[in-house]
VEXLUMDREN-645723 format. One line per 5 residues: number of its first residue (from 1); for each residue y, x, z of C-alpha. Coordinates in pm, 1 decimal. Example, Ala and Ser with C-alpha at 12.3 -4.5 7.8 and 13.67 -1.06 7.14 Angstrom:
// VEXLUMDREN-645723
1) -450.0,1230.0,780.0 | -106.0,1367.0,714.0
***
This chain:
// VEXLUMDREN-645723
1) 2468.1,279.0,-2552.7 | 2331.9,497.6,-2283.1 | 2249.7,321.4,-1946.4 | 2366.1,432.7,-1645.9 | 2144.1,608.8,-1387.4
6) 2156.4,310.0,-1159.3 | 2026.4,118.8,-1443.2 | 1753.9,350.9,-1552.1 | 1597.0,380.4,-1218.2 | 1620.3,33.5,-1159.2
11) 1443.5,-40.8,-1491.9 | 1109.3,231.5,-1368.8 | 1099.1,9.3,-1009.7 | 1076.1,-266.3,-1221.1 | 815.9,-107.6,-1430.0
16) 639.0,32.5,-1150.9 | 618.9,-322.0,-982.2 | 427.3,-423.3,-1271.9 | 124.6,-237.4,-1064.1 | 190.9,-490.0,-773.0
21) -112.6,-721.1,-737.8 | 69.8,-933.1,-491.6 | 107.4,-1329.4,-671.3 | 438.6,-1375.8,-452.3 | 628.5,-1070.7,-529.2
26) 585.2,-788.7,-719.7 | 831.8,-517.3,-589.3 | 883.8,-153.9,-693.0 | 1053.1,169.1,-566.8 | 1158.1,505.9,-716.0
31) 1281.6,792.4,-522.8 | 1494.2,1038.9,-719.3 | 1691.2,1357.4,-567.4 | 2021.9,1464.9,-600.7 | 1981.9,1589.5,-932.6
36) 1843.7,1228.1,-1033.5 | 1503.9,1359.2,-1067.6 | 1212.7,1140.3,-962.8 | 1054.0,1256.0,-674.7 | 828.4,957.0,-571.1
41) 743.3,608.2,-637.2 | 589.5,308.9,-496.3 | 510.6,-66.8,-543.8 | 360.4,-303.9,-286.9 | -48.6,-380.3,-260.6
46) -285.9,-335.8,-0.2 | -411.5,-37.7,166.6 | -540.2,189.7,-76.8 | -893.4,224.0,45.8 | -943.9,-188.5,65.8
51) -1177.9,-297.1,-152.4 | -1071.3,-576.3,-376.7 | -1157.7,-694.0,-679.1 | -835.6,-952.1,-813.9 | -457.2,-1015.8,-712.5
56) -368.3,-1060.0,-350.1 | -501.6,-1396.0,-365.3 | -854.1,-1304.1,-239.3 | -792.1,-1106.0,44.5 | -414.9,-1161.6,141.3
61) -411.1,-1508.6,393.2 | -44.2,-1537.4,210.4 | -156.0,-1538.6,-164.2 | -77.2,-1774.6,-355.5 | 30.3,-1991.2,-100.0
66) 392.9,-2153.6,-200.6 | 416.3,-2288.8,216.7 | 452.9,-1894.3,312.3 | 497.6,-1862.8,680.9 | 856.2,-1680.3,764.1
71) 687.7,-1344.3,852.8 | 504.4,-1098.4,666.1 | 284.0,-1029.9,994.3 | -56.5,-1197.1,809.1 | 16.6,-947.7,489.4
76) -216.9,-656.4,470.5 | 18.4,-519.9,194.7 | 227.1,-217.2,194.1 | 568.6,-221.8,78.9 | 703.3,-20.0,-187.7
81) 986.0,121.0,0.9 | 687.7,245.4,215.1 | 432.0,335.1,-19.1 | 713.2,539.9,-189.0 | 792.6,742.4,119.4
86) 459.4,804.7,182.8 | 373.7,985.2,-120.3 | 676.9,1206.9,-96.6 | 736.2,1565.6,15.5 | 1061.4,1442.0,271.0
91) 1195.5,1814.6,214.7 | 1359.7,1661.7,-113.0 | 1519.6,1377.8,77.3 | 1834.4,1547.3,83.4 | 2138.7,1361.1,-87.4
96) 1827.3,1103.6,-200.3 | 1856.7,748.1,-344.7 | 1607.4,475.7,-339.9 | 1593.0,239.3,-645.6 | 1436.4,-65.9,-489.5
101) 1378.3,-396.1,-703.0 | 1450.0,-654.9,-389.0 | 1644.1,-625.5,-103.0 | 1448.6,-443.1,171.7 | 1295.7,-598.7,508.1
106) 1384.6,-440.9,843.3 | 1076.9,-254.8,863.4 | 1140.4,-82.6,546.7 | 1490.7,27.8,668.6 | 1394.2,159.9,944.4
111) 1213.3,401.5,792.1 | 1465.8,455.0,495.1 | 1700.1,532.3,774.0 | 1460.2,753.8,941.2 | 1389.5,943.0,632.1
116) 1689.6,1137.9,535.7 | 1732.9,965.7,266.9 | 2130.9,917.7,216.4 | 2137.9,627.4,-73.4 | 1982.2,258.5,-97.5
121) 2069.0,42.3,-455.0 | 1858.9,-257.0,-385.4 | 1893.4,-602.7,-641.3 | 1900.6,-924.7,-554.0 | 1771.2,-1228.8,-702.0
126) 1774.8,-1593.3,-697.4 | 1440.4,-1601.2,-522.9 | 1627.0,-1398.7,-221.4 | 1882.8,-1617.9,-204.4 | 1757.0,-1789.8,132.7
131) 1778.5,-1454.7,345.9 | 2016.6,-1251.0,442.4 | 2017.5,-875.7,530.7 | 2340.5,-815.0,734.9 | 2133.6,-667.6,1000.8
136) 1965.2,-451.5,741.9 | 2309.3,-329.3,577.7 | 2431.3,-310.6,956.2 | 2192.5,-46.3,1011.3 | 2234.3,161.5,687.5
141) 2575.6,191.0,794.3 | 2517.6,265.6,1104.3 | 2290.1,553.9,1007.4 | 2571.9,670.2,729.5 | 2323.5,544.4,454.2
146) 2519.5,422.2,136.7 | 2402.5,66.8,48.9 | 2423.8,-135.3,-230.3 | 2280.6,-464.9,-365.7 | 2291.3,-569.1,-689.9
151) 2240.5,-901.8,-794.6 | 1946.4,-927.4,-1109.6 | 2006.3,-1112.2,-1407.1 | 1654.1,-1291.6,-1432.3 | 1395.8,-1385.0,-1174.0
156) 1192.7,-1153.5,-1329.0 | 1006.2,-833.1,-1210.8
***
C-alpha cells in the first residue's frame, strides 16, 4: 500500500528527530514545496557552534529534569520548526507545507506565519495532552495558514 504524502513526510520528521539530542523531546521538521519536494529540514538541539560533548543533559538547565518549569525560556535549544526555516532558501515557500512531529509553540508560529509558508500538519501525542494551542491555530488562521493536527499513534519519536 502506498502511504500518503502526509504520511511520508511525517515519517522523515520523525526520522530526522532521531538527530535531536534533547532527553525531553526529540522533535523534527521537513519543509517540502508545492510539488512535495523537500526543500529543508530541521530537528531541535542547541546552537550549532556550542560545544558539547552528550545529550542536552550537560549543558541544557532543563535536561533530564522530569519537574520542567512551564517555559522554555532556560532552553538554549533551537526548535525544529526554526532550525528548518533557517536552512531554507524562503523563495520556495510558496504553496509550502511544514511536516512537524509535535504541535508547535507560539514562537515557532510566528515565524511559520511570517514565512510564507501556506500549510502546517503538526501530530499530537499523549505527552501533549496537557497544552493547548488554540492561540497557535488562532493565528494560522488568522494569517490564512492551513492547519492541521494529527493525533500519533505511539509516544514515540
Amino acid at each position: 500500500m502506498r502511504s500518503s504524502w502526509e504520511e511520508t513526510w511525517l515519517t522523515v520528521a520523525r526520522t530526522i528527530a532521531k538527530r535531536s539530542r534533547c532527553v525531553n523531546r526529540q522533535v523534527g521538521a521537513v519543509i517540502v514545496d508545492e510539488n512535495n519536494r523537500p526543500i529543508a529540514v530541521g530537528y531541535n538541539g542547541p546552537p550549532a557552534n556550542m560545544a558539547i560533548s552528550s545529550d542536552c543533559s550537560s549543558f541544557c538547565p532543563r535536561g533530564g529534569s522530569q519537574n520542567r518549569p512551564g517555559s522554555y525560556d532556560n532552553c538554549v535549544s533551537v526548535h525544529a520548526e526554526a532550525n528548518a526555516l533557517l536552512f531554507a532558501d524562503r523563495r520556495l515557500f510558496k504553496e509550502a507545507t511544514i511536516y512537524v512531529t509535535n504541535p508547535c509553540c507560539w514562537d515557532c508560529a510566528k515565524l511559520i506565519a511570517n514565512s510564507g509558508i501556506t500549510s502546517v500538519v503538526m501530530q499530537k501525542s499523549v505527552a501533549d495532552d496537557h497544552a493547548t494551542w488554540d492561540h497557535v491555530m488562532n493565528l494560522f488562521d488568522e494569517c490564512s495558514i492551513r492547519a492541521v493536527i494529527i493525533e500519533r499513534e505511539s509516544n514515540d519519536v
